[in-house]
C-alpha positions as CSV (number, residue, x, y, z in Angstrom):
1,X,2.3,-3.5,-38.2
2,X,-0.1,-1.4,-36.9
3,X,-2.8,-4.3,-35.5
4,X,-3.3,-6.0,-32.7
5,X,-2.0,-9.8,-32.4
6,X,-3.8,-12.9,-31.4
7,X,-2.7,-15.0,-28.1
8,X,-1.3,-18.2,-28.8
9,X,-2.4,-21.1,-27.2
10,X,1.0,-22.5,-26.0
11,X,2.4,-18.8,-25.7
12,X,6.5,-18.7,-26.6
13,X,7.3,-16.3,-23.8
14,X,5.7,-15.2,-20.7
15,X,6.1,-12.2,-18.2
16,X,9.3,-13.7,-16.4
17,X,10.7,-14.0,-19.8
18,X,11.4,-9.9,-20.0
19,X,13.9,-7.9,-18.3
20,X,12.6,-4.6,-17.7
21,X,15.3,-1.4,-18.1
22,X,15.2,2.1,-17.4
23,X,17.6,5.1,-18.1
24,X,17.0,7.5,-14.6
25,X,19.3,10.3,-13.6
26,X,17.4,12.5,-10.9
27,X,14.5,10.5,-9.7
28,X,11.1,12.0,-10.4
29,X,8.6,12.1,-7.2
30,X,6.4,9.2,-9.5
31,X,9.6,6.7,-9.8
32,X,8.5,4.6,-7.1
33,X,4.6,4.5,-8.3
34,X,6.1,3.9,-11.9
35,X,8.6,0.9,-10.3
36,X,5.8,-0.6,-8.5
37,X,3.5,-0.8,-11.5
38,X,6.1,-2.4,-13.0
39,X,6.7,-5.0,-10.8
40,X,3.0,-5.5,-10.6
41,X,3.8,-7.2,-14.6
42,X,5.6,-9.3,-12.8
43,X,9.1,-9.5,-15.2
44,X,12.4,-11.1,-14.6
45,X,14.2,-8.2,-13.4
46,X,14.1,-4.8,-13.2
47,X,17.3,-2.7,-14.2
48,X,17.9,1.2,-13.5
49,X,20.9,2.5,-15.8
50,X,22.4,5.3,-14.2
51,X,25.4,7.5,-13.7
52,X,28.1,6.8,-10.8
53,X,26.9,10.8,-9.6
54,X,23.5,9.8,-9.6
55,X,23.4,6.8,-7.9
56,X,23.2,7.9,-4.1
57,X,20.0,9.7,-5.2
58,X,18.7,6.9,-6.9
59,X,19.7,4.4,-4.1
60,X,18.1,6.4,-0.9
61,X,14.8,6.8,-3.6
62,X,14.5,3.3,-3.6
63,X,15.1,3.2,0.2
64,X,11.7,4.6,0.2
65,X,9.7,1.9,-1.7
66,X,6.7,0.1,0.5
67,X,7.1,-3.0,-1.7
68,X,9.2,-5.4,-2.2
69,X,12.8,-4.0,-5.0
70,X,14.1,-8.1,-4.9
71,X,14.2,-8.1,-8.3
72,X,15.4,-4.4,-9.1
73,X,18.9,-3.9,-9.3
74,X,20.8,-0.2,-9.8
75,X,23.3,-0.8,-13.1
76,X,26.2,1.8,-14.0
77,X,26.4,3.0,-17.2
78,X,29.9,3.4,-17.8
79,X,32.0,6.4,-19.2
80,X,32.6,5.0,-22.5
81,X,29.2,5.2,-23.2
82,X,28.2,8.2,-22.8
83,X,24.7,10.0,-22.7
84,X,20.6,8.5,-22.5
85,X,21.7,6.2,-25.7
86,X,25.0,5.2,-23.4
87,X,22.5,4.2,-20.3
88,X,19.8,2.5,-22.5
89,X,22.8,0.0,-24.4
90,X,24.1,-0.8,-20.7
91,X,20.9,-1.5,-19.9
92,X,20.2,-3.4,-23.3
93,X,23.6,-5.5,-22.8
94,X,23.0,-6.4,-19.2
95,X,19.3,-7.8,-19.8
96,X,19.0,-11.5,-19.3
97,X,15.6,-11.9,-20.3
98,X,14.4,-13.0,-24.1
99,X,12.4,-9.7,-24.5
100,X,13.3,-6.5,-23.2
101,X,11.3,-3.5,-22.5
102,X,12.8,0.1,-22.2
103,X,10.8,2.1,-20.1
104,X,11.1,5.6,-19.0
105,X,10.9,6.1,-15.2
106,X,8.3,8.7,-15.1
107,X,5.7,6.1,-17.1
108,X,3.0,4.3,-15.5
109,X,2.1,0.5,-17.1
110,X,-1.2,-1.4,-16.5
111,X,-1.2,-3.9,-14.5
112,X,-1.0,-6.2,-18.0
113,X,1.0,-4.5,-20.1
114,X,3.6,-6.6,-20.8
115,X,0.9,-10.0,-21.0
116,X,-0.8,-7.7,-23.7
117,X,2.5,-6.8,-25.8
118,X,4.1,-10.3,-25.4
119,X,2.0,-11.7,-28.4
120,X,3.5,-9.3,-31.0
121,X,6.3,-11.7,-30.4
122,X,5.4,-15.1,-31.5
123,X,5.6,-13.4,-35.0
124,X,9.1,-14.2,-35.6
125,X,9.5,-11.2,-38.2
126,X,8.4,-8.9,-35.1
127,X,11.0,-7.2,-33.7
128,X,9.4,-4.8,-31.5
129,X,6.3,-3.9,-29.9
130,X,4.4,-1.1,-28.5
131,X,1.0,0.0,-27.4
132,X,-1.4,2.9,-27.0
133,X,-0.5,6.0,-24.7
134,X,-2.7,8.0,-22.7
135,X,-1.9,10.7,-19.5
136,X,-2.4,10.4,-16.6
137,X,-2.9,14.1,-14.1
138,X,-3.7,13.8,-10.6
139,X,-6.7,15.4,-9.8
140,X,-5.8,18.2,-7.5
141,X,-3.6,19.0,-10.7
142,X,-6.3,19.3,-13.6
143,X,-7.1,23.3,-13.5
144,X,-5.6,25.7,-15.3
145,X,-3.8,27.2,-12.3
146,X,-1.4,23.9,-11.5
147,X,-1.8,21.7,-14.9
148,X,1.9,22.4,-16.5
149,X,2.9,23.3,-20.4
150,X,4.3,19.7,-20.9
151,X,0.7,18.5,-19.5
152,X,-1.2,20.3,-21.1
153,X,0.6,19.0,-24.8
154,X,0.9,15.9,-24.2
155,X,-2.7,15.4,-23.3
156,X,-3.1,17.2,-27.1
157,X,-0.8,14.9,-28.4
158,X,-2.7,11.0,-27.5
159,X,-6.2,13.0,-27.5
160,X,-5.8,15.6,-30.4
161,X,-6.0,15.8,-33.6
162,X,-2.5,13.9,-34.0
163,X,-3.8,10.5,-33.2
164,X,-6.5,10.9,-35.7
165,X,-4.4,12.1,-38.5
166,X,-2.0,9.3,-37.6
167,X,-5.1,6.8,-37.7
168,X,-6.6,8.6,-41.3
169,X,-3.1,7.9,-42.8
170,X,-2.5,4.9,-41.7
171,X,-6.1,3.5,-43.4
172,X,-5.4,5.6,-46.4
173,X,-1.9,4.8,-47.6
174,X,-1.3,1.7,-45.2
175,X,1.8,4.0,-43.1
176,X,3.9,2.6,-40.3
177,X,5.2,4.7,-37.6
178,X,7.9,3.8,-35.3
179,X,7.6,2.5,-32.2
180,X,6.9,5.4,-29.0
181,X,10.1,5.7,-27.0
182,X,8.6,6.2,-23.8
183,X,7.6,2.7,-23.3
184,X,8.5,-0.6,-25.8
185,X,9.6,-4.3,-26.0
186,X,12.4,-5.2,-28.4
187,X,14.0,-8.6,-28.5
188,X,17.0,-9.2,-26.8
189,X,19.3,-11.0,-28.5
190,X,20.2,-8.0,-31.7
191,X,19.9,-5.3,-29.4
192,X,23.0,-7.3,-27.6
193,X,25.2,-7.8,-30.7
194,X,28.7,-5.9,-30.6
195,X,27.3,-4.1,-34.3
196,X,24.2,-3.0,-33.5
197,X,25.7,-1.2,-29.7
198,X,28.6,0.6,-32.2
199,X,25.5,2.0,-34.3
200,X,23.5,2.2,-31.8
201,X,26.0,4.4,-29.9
202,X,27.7,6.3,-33.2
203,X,24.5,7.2,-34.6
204,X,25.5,10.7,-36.9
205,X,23.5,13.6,-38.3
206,X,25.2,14.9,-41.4
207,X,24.0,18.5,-41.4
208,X,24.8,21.5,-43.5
209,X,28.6,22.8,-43.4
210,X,29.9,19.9,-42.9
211,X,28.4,19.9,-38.9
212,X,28.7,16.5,-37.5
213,X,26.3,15.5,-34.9
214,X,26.1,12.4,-32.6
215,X,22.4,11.9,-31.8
216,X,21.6,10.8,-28.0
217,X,17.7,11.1,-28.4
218,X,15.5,8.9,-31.1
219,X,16.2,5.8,-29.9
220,X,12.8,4.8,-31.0
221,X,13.2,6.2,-34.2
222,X,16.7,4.6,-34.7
223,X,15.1,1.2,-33.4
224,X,12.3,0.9,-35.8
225,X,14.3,2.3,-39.5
């Protein structure tokens, strides 16, 4: 539903009720300002689903970190499930929280992000949850002499003309669109069962010539068909 949902007065979950996870292979410069707004929400845990070959990287990155990583703990995805969709099930299957929320590592939450998205849920047909986006360029950055390709779309994308032809559509013909990827809550307990990790995981495109392709991106998409 694209709406925004009232509090509840005796809410069903709270912020220690979501276990935060995070697919990271080479740690971006912004992990540890991404991890600490994070932690700011004040969640269960916080889980970083990696590779076995990544994980010195990862651990001296957190080494780093001028707060406190108690509740952040460094999860191997294993072999057999392989690729971004294999990291974000390990991280989905490990969760011990109620509500989970995939982020990716390079995304910065306000410091109520998860109190905001948290009422979506005491709709029990509400599976998952998302919010509005915006970007976020460091000044020194915003000239057209550093500002990068991928910056300069994005910012297009949540301030363009995209967000107002998602808006117009949405009042005309009452369209949903799928939850944004970079940043969500989904319940925890059918993410978990063994059914929906085989689909999850075996997800196939049937394209022309009989070309068989297992997707590893569009977990979003796959999430909210």
């Amino acid at each position: 539903m694209y709406k925004p949902m009232p509090t509840a007065a005796k809410p069903t979950f709270n912020t220690r009720s979501v276990s935060v996870i995070s697919p990271v292979l080479s740690p971006e410069p912004s992990l540890l300002h991404c991890l600490e707004s994070y932690l700011v929400n004040d969640p269960l845990e916080i889980l970083l689903i990696t590779r076995v070959s990544h994980e010195a990287n990862l651990k001296a990155a957190l080494g780093g970190a001028w707060f406190d990583t108690t509740k952040v703990r460094i999860i191997i995805a294993d072999d057999s499930m392989p690729g971004m969709r294999g990291q974000i099930a390990t991280g989905f299957l490990q969760a011990r929280g109620a509500i989970t929320a995939k982020v990716d590592s390079h995304v910065l939450w306000g410091p109520s992000y998860l109190a905001n998205l948290l009422p979506c849920f005491e709709d029990p047909t509400v599976g998952t949850a998302t919010g509005a986006f915006s970007t976020r360029i460091a000044p020194y950055r915003q000239n057209r002499d550093s500002i990068t390709p991928a910056e300069v779309s994005s910012t297009r994308a949540v301030f363009g003309s995209l967000r107002t032809a998602k808006v117009d559509a949405f009042a005309a013909y009452c369209w949903r669109w799928i939850v944004c990827g970079a940043s969500y809550l989904v319940r925890t307990a059918p993410v978990q069962r063994p059914a929906f990790t085989q689909a999850f995981l075996y997800d196939v495109w049937y394209g022309p010539f009989g070309r068989h392709t297992r997707l590893d991106t569009g977990d979003d998409t796959f999430l909210s068909r």
